[in-house]
N, C-alpha and C positions, 0 to 999 in steps of 0.2 A: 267344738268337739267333732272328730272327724265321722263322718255317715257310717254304719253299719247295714250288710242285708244279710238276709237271710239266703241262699241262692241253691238252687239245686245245680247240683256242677254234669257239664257233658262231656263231647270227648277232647282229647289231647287237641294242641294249637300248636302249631312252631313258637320256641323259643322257651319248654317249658309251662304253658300256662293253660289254663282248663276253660274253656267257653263256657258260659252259665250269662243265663239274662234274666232282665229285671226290666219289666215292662215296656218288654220289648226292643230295648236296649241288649247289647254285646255286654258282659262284662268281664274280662280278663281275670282269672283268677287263680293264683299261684297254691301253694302248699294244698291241693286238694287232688280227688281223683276221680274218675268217672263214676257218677252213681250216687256220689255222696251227696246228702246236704250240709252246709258249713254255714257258720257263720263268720262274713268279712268284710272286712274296714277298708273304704274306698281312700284308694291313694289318689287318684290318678282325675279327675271327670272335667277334666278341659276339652274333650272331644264330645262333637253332638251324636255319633253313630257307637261311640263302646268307650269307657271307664276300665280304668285299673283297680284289681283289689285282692286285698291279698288273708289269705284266712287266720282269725283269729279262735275259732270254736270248731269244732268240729261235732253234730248235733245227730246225724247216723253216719256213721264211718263204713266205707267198703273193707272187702275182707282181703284186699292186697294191699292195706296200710298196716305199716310197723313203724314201730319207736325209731324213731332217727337215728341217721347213723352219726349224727354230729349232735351235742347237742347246742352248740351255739347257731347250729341254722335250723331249730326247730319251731313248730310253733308254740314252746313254753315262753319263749322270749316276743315281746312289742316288733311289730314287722321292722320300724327302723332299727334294731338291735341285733337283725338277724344274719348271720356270715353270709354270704353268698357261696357261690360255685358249689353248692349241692342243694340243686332244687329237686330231684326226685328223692332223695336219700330218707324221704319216708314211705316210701312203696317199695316191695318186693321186688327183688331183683330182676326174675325171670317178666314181672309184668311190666317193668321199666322199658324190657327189649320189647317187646309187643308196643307199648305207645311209640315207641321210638319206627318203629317199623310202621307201626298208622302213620305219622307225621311223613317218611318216606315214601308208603304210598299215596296218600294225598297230592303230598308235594308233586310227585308224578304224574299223576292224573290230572292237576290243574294247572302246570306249567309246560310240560312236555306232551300232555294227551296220550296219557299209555296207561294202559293199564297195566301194574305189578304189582306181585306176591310176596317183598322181601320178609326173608327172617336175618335175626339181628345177633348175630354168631358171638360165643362168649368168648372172652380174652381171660388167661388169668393172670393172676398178680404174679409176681416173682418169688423167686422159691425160697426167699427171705421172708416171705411175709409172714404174719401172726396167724394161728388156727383160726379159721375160718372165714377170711380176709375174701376167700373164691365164693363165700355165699352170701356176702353184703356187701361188696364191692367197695372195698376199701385197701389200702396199703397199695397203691399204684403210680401214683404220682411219682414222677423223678423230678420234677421243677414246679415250683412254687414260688411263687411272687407275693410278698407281703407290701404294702401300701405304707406311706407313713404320712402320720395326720401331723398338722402344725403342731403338735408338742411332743414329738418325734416317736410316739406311742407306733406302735405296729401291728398290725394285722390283715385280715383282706375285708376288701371294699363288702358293705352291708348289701342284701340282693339288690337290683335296679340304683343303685345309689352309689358316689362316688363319698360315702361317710365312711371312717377306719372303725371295723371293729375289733377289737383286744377279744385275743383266742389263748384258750390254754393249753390246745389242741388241733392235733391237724391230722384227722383220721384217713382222708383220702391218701396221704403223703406216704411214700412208700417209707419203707424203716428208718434209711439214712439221712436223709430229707426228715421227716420228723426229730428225730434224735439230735439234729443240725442246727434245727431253724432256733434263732434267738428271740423265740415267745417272752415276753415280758422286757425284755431292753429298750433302749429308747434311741433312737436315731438323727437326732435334732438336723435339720438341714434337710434330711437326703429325699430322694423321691421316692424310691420302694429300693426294695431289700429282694434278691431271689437267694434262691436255696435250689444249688444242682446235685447230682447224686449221679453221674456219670456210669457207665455197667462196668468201665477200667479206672479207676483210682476212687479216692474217698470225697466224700461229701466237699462242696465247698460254699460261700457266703458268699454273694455278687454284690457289694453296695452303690447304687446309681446314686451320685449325688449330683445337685443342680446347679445349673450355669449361672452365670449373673442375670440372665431374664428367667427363670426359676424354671426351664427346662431340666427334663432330665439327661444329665450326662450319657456317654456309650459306655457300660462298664469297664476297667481296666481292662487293657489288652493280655489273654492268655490264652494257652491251649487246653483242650482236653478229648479224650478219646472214646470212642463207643463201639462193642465189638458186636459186630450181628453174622451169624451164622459163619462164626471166625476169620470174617473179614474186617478189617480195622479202621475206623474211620475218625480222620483226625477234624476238629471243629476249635472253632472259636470256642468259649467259654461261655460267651454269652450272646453264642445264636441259635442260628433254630433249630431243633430237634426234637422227634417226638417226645409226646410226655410219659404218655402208658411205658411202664417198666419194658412191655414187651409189644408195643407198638412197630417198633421199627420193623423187628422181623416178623413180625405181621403182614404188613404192606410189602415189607421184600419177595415174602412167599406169594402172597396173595395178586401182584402185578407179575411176576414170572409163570401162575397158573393164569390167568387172565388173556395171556398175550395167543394168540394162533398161530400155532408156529406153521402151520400149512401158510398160513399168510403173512411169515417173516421172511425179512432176506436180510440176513448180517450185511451186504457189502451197501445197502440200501443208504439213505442220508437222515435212519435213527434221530429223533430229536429226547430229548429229555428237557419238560419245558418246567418251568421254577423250580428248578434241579436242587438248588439249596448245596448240598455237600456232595452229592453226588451216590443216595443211598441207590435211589429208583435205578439210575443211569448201571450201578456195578450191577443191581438185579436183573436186569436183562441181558450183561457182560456178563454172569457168572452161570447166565441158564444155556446162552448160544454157544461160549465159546470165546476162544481170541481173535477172531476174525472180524467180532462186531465194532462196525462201523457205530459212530453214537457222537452228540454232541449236546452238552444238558447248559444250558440257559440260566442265569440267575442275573439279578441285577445287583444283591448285594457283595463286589468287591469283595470282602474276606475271604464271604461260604464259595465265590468261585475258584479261588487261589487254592484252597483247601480240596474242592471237586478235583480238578487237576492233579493233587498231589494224589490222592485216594482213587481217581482214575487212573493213574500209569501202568495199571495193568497189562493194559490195554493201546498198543500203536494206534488203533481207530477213535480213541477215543479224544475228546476236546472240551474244551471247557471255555464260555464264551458271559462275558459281562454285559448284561443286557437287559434291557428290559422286554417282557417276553411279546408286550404287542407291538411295541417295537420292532423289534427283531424277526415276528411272522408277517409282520407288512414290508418290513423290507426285502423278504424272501418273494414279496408277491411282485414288488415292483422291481426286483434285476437279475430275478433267478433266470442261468440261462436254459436254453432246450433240457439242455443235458441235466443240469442242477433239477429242473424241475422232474426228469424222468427219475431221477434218484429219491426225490421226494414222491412221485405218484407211487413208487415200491418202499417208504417207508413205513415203521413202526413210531408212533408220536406217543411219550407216556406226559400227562402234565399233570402236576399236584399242586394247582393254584392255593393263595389266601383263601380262608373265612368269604371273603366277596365274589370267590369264583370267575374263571376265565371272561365272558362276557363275552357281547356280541361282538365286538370288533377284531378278538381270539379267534373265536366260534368262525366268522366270517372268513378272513384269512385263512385259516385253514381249509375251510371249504374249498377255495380257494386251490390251495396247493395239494387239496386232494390225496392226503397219505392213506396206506390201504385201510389202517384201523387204529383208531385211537383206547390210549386203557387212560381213565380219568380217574383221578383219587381226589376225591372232595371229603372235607371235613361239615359242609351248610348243606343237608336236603335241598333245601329251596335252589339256592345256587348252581346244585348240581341238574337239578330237574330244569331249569328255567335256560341252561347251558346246552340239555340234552336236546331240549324242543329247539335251540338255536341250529345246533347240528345238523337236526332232523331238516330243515328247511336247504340246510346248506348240502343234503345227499348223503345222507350217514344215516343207520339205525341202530338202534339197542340190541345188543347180541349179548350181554350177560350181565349180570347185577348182583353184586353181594356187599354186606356192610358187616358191620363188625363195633361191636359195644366198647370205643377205645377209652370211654369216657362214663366207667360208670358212678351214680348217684347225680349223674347230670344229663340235659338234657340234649348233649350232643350226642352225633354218631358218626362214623365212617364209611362211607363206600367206597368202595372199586365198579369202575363198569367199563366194557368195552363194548367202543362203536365199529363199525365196517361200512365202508363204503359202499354204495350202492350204484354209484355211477361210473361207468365204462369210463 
């Protein structure tokens, strides 16, 4: 029978999960919140310094806990039983963005050595969604990836575990996406199943089926379109794009105020780094003008074809297949005089992966010294652990804001811009 404690839970952890110890021991502890004590069932205690655990009772409850917004990921159900992708979704909104904001300052102050104040700006859901959707942060997802288990059942992976649980429901899923997804069908074969909900055309079903070594296939080739701030961008169907209903122009605003324009020069050698489609890349073309110079970076083939076509706004603009540390080392080893003077007067915007630009990123750019960098990170850690790289390489922190793009979970968004500090 698996171990139960009893745990007085402390503050927020990256990743979701509440510090709370047991003689002297770490013990990770999800479904809980600061203050409370709970009762929970260790998953996890192969490690000698801290254990997993996840809550089963809740024994004094804090007064920023509410009824779940899902109830297949709540704690009525056995922790292996429970949906994942909504770990906060029993705490209050407003104190979701406050933890989310601790984990950010932490992260900063332990990674990067700075001390900040951020606050964790609301997003609202789409002007589809159901009353009330803006006050418990549900109805915002436009893609959704369903899991299929060996008997072709469907739904998303149980929290920390790679087990299918069957949902009858998908509250965070914006309207279309809800109404779309095939709950209850069965998928024999395939890998997962997503469900897009594009802001131009209707809903549609992506099914990944598996290769003969039971990978998951690319899903069939198609297009589809997303209009942000009436500009039109065409994408693959099944690549990447933000999730929040209204993420994209989020990040398009939020990287156009970000940027200094006392410290822009459109004829500059602009980078847009894991450019993806090319959203960030038109955000800077659509603030400067048609003069801007810019070249956005992707290594996946499709989303660069696509940047391209969604760039021609723009004569200065390009579109280059590459891998982005790649492509900033090789900037380091053959840029000539003059390449480099275009780069010491550029603007670099990059919105790496979940794992964040890194030092070898980080370095190279130091490297080629552009005036200021604006970074869109989805990982605190990442982003802080990125910034303290910078900081070494002659760059500081000149502004900071994130944005709740991901509520009843424990993600969050930032923008920050660096500036150079070295002549």
């Amino acid at each position: 029978m698996a171990r139960t404690l009893e745990l007085d839970v402390g503050p927020v952890a990256h990743g979701g999960v509440f510090v709370a110890r047991h003689e002297g021991r770490v013990v990770f502890t999800s479904d809980a919140l600061p203050g409370e004590r709970v009762r929970a069932q260790v998953v996890d205690d192969r490690h000698d310094r801290y254990w997993r655990a996840e809550t089963v009772e809740v024994l004094e409850a804090s007064a920023d806990r509410r009824e779940h917004v899902w109830d297949a990921a709540s704690i009525a159900r056995a922790p292996a039983e429970r949906a994942g992708g909504a770990e906060f979704g029993h705490i209050r909104l407003a104190r979701q963005r406050e933890l989310k904001a601790d984990v950010l300052r932490e992260a900063f102050e332990r990674f990067a050595r700075l001390e900040q104040a951020p606050v964790v700006e609301a997003v609202e859901p789409g002007a589809d969604a159901p009353p009330g959707a803006s006050d418990d942060g549900t109805a915002w997802r436009t893609r959704v990836r369903l899991q299929v288990a060996p008997d072709g059942t469907i739904g998303p992976f149980a929290a920390r575990s790679h087990d299918v649980v069957p949902v009858d429901a998908l509250p965070l899923a914006a309207p279309a996406v809800a109404d779309t997804a095939p709950l209850g069908q069965r998928f024999p074969g395939a890998a997962h199943v997503d469900v897009v909900a594009p802001s131009s055309g209707g809903a549609r079903v992506l099914v990944a089926e598996r290769d003969r070594r039971g990978k998951p296939k690319r899903p069939p080739r198609g297009e589809l379109s997303e209009v942000v701030e009436g500009r039109e961008f065409t994408l693959e169907q099944g690549g990447f794009w933000q999730v929040h209903v209204n993420a994209a122009r989020t990040l398009y605003r939020a990287v156009q105020d970000a940027i200094d324009e006392a410290a822009f020069d459109p004829r500059a050698a602009n980078l847009d780094l894991y450019g993806g489609v090319g959203l960030l890349a038109a955000a800077v073309g659509d603030r400067f003008g048609e003069t801007v110079r810019i070249t956005t970076v992707e290594a996946d083939e499709r989303a660069t074809d696509h940047a391209a076509a969604n760039l021609a706004d723009w004569v200065g603009a390009s579109a280059v297949t590459a891998r982005v540390d790649r492509f900033v080392q090789g900037l380091v080893a053959t840029a000539s005089r003059a390449e480099r003077d275009a780069l010491a007067r550029s603007t670099v915007v990059l919105d790496p992966p979940r794992s964040g630009a890194g030092r070898a990123v980080s370095e190279a750019l130091g490297e080629l010294r552009p005036r200021q960098l604006v970074y869109v990170a989805c990982d605190p850690v990442a982003l802080a652990r990125d910034v303290g790289y910078l900081r070494e390489a002659g760059y500081e922190l000149e502004e900071l804001r994130a944005f709740d793009l991901f509520p009843n979970t424990h993600h969050v968004e930032a923008v920050a811009r660096l500036g150079s500090i070295v002549a």
